[in-house]
C-alpha positions in Angstrom: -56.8 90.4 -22.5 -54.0 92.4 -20.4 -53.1 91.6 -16.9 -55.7 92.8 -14.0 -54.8 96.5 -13.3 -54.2 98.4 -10.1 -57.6 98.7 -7.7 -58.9 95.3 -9.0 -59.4 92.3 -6.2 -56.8 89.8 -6.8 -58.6 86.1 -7.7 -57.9 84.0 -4.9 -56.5 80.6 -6.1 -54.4 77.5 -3.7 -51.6 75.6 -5.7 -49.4 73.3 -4.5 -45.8 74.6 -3.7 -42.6 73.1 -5.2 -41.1 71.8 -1.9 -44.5 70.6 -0.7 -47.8 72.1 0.9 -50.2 74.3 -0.5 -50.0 78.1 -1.4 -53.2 80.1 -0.3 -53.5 83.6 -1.3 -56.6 84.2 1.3 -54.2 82.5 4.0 -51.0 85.0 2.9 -53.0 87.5 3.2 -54.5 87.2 6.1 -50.0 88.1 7.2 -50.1 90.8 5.1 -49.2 92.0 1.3 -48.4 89.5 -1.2 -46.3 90.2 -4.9 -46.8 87.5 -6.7 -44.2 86.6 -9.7 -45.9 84.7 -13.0 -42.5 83.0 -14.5 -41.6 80.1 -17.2 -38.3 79.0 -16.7 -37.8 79.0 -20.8 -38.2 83.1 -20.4 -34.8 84.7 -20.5 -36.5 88.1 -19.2 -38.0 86.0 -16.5 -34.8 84.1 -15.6 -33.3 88.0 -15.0 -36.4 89.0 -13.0 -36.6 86.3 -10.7 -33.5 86.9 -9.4 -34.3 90.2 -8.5 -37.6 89.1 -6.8 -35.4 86.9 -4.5 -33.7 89.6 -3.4 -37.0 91.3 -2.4 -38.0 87.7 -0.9 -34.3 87.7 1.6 -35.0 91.3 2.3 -38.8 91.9 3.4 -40.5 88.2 2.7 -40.2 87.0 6.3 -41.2 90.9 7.5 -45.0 90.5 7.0 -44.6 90.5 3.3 -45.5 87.5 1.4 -43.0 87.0 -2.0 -44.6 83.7 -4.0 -43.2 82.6 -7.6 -45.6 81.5 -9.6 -44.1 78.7 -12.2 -46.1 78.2 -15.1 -43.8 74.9 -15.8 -43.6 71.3 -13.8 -42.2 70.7 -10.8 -39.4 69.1 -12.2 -38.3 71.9 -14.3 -39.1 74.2 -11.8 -36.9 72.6 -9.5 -33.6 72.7 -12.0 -34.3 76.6 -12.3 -34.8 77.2 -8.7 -31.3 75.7 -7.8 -29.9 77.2 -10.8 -30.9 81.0 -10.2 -30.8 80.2 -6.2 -34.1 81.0 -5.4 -35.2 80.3 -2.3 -38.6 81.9 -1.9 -41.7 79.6 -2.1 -42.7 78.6 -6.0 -46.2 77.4 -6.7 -46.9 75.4 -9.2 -49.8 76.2 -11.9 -51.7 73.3 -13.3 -50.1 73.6 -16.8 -53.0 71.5 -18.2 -55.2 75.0 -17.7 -53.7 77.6 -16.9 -56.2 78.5 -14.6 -54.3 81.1 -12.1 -52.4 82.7 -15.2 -55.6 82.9 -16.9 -57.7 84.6 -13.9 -54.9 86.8 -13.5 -54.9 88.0 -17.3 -51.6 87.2 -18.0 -50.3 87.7 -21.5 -46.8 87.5 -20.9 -44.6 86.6 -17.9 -43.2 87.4 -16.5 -45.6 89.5 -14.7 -46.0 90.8 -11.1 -48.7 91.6 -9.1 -48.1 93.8 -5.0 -51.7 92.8 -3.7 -51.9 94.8 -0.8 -53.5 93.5 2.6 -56.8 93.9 1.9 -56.9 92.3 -1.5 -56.3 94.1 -4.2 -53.7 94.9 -7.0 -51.4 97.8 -5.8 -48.7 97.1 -9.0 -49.3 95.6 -12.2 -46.3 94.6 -14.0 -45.7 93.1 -16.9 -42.2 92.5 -18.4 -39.1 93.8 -16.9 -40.1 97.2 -15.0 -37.0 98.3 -13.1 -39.3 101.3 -11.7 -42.3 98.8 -10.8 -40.1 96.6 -8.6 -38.4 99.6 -6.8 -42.0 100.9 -6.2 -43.1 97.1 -4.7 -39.6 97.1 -2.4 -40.6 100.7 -0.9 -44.2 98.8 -0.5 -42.3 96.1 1.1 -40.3 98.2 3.1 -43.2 100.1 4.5 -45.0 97.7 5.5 -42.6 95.2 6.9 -41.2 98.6 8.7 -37.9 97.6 8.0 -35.1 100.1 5.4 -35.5 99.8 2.5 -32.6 97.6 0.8 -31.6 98.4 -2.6 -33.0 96.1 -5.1 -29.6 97.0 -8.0 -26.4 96.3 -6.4 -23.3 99.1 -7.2 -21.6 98.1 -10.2 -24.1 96.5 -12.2 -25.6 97.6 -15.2 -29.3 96.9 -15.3 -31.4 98.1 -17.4 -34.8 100.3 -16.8 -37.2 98.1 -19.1 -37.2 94.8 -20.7 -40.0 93.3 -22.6 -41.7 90.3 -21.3 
């Protein structure tokens, strides 16, 4: 089954975050858009990713914009990786027993992101490394947060457009 396309509703779900609290995606959105980023720490394309959805998290996340990991590990993993890839943007916590988020979401690989606009439903679908996908969800951001647009790839580094999830 692939992940939920663009113009589908997002499934709304509550999971508890890593530092505490609880994650609502019906609260989030009630702010604004949310991307959401489906990740397992043991995925070396999602250990690259994630640190390119922080960057989206420091530049638009506290601009109306909602930027959530989604960890598909423990808390105690999730932790480690957190501090080692210096994210700082809120990271649910799926119930790795079922799977249940990952599996409304239709997720076949991770990582995989999901812009769900303000009213619900699934503006980008990506699945893998997209380097056009995530520059597409930071001019979202950017729009919507009214704020410039940053550049999500830094001068000087070599990044490629796709990797495979």
């Amino acid at each position: 089954m692939p992940a939920l396309v663009v113009g589908k509703p997002a499934p709304k779900f509550s999971l508890p975050l890593l530092k505490g609290r609880r994650f609502s995606l019906d609260d989030a959105l009630q702010r604004g858009p949310v991307l959401l980023a489906f990740f397992k720490i043991s995925c070396p394309v999602c250990q690259f990713t994630m640190t390119y959805v922080e960057r989206l998290f420091k530049a638009y996340g506290k601009q109306g914009v909602s930027v959530i990991g989604v960890s598909q590990d423990d808390a105690s993993g999730t932790g480690q990786f957190a501090k080692e890839y210096g994210l700082s943007m809120p990271i649910a916590l799926e119930d790795i027993s079922r799977y249940r988020v990952s599996n409304d979401y239709g997720l076949t690989n991770v990582p995989t992101l999901f812009y769900v606009d303000s009213a619900g439903e699934i503006e980008v679908s990506s699945v893998g490394w997209l380097r056009a996908d995530l520059e597409q969800m930071s001019r979202e951001m950017a729009a919507q947060s009214g704020a410039t647009q940053v550049p999500l790839v830094h001068a000087g580094e070599s990044v490629p457009d796709y990797k495979a999830g």
